[in-house]
KOLTORLUM-921817 format. One record per residue (C-alpha): z, x, y; residue in three letters. Coordinates in steps of 0.25 Angstrom, whole numbers, padded with zeros to 4 digits, always signed. Example, Ala and Ser with C-alpha at 12.3 -4.5 7.8 and 13.67 -1.06 7.14 Angstrom:
+0031+0049-0018ALA/+0029+0055-0004SER/
This chain:
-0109-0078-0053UNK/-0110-0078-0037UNK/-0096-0077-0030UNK/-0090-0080-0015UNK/-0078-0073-0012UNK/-0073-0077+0002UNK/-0065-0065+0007UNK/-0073-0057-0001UNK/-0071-0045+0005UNK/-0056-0045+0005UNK/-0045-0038-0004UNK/-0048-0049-0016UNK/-0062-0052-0013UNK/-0066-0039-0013UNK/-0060-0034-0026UNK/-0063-0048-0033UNK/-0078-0046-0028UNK/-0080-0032-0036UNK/-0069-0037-0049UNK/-0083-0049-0050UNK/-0094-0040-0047UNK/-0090-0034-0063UNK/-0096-0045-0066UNK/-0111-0046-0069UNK/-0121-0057-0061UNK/-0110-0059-0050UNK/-0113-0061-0033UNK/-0103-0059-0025UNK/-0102-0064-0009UNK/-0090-0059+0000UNK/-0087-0067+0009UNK/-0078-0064+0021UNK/-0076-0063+0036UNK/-0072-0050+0036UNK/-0059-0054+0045UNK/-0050-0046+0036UNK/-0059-0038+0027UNK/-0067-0025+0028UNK/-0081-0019+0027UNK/-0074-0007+0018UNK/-0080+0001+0007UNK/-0074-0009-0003UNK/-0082-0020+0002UNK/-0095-0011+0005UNK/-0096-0008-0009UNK/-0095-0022-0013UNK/-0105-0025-0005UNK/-0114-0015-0010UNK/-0115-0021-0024UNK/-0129-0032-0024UNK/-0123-0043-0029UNK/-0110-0043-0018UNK/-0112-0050-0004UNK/-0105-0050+0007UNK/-0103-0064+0019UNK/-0097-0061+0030UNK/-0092-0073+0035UNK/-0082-0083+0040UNK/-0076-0093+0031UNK/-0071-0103+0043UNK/-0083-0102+0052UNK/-0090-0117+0050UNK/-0102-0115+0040UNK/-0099-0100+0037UNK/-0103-0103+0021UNK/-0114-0113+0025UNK/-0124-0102+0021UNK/-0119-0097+0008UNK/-0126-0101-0006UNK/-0120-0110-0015UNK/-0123-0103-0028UNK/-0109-0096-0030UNK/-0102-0098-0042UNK/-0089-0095-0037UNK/-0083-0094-0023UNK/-0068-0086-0022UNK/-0063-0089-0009UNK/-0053-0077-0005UNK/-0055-0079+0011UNK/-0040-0082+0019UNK/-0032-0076+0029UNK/-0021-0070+0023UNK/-0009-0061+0026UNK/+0003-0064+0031UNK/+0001-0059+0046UNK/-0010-0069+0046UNK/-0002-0081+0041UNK/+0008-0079+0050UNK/-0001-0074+0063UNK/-0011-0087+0062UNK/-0006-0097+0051UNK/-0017-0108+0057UNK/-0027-0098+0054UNK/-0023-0096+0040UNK/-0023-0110+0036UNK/-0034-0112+0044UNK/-0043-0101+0041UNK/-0039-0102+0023UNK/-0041-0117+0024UNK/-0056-0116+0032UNK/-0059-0105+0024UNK/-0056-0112+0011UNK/-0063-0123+0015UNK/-0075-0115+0018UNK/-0075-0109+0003UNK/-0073-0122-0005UNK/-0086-0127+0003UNK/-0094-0116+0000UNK/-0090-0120-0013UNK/-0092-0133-0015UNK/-0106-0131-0012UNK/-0109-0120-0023UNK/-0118-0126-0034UNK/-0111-0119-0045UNK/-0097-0115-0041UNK/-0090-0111-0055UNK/-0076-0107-0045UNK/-0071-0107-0033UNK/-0059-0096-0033UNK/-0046-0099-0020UNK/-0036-0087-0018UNK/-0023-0095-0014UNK/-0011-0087-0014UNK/+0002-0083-0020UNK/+0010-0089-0007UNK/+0005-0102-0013UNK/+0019-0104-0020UNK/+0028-0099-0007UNK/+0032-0113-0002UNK/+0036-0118-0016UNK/+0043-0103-0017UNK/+0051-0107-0004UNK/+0056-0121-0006UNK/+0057-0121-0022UNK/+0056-0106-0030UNK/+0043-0103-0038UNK/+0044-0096-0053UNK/+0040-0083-0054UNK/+0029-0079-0059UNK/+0023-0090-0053UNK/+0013-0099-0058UNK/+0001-0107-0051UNK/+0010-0119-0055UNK/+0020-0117-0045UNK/+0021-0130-0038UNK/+0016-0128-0023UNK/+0025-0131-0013UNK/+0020-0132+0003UNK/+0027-0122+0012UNK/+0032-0126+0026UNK/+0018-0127+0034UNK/+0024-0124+0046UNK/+0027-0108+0040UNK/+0017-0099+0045UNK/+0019-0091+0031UNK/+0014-0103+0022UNK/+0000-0105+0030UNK/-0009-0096+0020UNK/+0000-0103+0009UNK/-0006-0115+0013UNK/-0019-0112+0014UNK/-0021-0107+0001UNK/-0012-0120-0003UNK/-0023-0128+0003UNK/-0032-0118-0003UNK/-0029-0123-0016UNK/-0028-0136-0015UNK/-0042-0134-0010UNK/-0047-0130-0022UNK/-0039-0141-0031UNK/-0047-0151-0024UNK/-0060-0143-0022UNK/-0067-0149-0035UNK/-0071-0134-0036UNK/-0068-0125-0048UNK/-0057-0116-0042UNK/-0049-0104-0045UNK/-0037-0103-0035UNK/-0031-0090-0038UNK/-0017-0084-0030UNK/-0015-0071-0027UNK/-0003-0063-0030UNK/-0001-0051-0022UNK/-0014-0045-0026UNK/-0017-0030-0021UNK/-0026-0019-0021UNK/-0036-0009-0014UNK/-0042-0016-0001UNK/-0030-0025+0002UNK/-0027-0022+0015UNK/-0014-0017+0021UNK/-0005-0029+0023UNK/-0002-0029+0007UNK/+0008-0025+0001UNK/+0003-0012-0008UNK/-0007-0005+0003UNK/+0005-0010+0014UNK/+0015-0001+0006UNK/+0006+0009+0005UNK/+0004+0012+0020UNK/+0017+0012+0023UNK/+0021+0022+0013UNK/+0010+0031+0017UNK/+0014+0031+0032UNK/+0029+0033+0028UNK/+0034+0048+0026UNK/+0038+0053+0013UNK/+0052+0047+0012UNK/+0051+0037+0022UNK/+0054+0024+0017UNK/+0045+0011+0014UNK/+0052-0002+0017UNK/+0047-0012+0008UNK/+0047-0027+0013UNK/+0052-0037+0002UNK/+0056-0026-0006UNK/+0062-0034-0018UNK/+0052-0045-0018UNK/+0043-0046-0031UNK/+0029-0047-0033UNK/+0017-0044-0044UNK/+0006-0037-0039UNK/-0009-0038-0043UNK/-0020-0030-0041UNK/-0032-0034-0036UNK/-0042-0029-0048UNK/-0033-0040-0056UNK/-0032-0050-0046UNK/-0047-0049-0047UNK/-0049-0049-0060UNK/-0040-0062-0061UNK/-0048-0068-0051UNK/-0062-0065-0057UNK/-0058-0071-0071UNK/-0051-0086-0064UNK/-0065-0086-0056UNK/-0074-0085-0069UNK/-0065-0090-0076UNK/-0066-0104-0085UNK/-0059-0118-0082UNK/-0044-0110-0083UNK/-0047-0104-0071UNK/-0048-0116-0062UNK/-0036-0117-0055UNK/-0024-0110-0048UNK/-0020-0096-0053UNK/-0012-0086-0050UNK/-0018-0071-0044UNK/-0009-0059-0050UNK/+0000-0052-0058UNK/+0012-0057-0065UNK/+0019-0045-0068UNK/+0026-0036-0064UNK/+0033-0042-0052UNK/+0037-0029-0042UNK/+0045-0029-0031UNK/+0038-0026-0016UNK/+0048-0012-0017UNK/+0042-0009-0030UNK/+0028-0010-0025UNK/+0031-0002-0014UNK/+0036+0008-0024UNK/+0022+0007-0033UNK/+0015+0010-0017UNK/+0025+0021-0016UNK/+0023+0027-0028UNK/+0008+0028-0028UNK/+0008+0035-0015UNK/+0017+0045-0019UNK/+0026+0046-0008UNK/+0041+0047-0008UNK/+0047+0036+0002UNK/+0058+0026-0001UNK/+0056+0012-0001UNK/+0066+0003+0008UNK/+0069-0012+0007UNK/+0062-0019+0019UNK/+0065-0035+0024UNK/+0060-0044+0017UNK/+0046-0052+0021UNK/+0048-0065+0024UNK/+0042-0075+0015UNK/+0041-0065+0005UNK/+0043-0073-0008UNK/+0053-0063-0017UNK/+0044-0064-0029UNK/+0029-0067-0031UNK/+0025-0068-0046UNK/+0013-0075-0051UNK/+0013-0082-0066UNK/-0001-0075-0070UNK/-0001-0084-0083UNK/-0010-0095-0078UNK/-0020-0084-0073UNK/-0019-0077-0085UNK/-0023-0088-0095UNK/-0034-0092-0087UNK/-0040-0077-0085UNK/-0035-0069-0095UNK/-0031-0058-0086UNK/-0019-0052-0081UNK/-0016-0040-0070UNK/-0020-0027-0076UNK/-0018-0019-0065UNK/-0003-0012-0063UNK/+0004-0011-0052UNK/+0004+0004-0050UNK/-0010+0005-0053UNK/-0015-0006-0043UNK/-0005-0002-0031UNK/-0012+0012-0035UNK/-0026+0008-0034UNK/-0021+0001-0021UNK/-0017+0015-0014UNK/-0027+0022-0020UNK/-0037+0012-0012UNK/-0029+0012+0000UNK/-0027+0027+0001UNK/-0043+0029-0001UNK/-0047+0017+0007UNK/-0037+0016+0019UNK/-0024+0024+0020UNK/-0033+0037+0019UNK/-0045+0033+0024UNK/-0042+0023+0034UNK/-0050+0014+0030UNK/-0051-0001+0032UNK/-0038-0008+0028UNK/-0048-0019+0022UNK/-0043-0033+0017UNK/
């Protein structure tokens, strides 16, 4: 098995590369620009092992793959701009950049020899605009029926990318795995999600002092990223099941953002009383996904809890960053 992962030395890709590397008669190349991501320890020791690579390079930059063999037997293209403060600051480049980026990847794929997948991550947003304009059942299942958002919101441009994205790979004639994250977390996530977020503020508040939570009543499941991974590694070795869309996550239990904040609380020990904040705009009040179709074709399901992943997550954070002012990394 040769493996591609295109932002491979990001939150997922990094993680995905070392669940795959427990596998015997595997190579893996990280490829990544290294715009958002870090030469950290993490990375260093993944680049230590013989049979992990790493390609530093630009994905819209005309012929940036032209070199590259075409022996891989799967390609898992993870590379996008993300985050919110990006869509909102330069939308254009977000559709832009996602769209010239997954054009680059599906090229680099059909010309493999032997390609047995070629694995998209689209997202959860996927299903806002039919959330807007008509409701969505929750859990909610990859048959939701997609509904375009207004084009002209700022908000919806990574939507549509990873929309187009899809449709992509519908039409590819490749084997395809397009799999959609659902507020996935973990050790070397950065600090603009919500676990490690909550976790620097409490740590810079006095004891007693008080956390304002935003979207405080809002639900969501959470899932952490060894299961993430996990799932992911069984769709892309997976048999004909697999081909398709499928939903990236946890099912259960649903928590609100207050009650995260309190697992957070709670795991570094300190006494501080949480306060209601305003609620985010265009936070959907619930985010569930129906894991059942995910389930079925992989035969696994999250084994990770939610007090031990947000305490694996501090525990990462305290030795990787808050104490030791590391790299803040992807």
């Amino acid at each position: 098995m040769k493996v591609l992962i295109t932002g491979g030395a990001g939150f997922i890709g990094g993680h995905f590369a070392n669940r795959l590397l427990q596998s015997n008669n595997v190579h893996i190349d990280l490829l990544d620009n290294f715009a958002r991501a870090v030469h950290d320890p993490f990375l260093d020791a993944l680049k230590a092992k013989p049979n992990v690579g790493v390609i530093e390079r630009d994905l819209l930059l005309h012929g940036a793959l032209d070199d590259l063999a075409d022996d891989y037997t799967h390609i898992v293209h993870l590379a996008a701009i993300v985050g919110v403060v990006h869509v909102l600051k330069k939308p254009y480049d977000v559709l832009r950049s996602n769209e010239g980026m997954m054009f680059a990847a599906l090229d680099l794929a059909h010309r493999q020899k032997n390609l047995e997948r070629f694995v998209f991550a689209s997202t959860s947003e996927i299903v806002a605009g039919t959330l807007l304009q008509y409701g969505i059942d929750i859990p909610t299942p990859e048959t939701t029926p997609l509904c375009v958002p207004d084009p002209s919101d700022v908000r919806h441009t990574y939507l549509l990318s990873k929309l187009y994205g899809e449709s992509l790979c519908h039409h590819s004639g490749l084997p395809f795995t397009c799999v959609r994250p659902h507020n996935v977390y973990g050790p070397r996530m950065g600090l603009v999600h919500v676990v490690p977020e909550l976790a620097k503020k409490v740590l810079a508040l006095p004891e007693g002092g008080e956390l304002e939570v935003f979207s405080a009543d809002h639900r969501r499941t959470f899932c952490y990223v060894d299961d993430a991974v996990e799932i992911m590694a069984r769709l892309m070795t997976g048999g004909d099941d697999c081909q398709g869309v499928f939903n990236l996550g946890t099912q259960d239990p649903e928590v609100t953002i207050r009650e995260m904040a309190q697992a957070v609380v709670d795991k570094i020990g300190k006494h501080v009383k949480l306060v209601d904040g305003p609620v985010m705009t265009g936070s959907p009040t619930r985010r569930c996904p129906d894991m059942g179709k995910t389930t079925a074709a992989c035969g696994f399901t999250s084994q990770v809890s939610l007090a031990e992943g947000v305490g694996r997550t501090l525990d990462w954070y305290n030795e990787h960053v808050f104490k030791a002012g590391g790299p803040s990394a992807v």
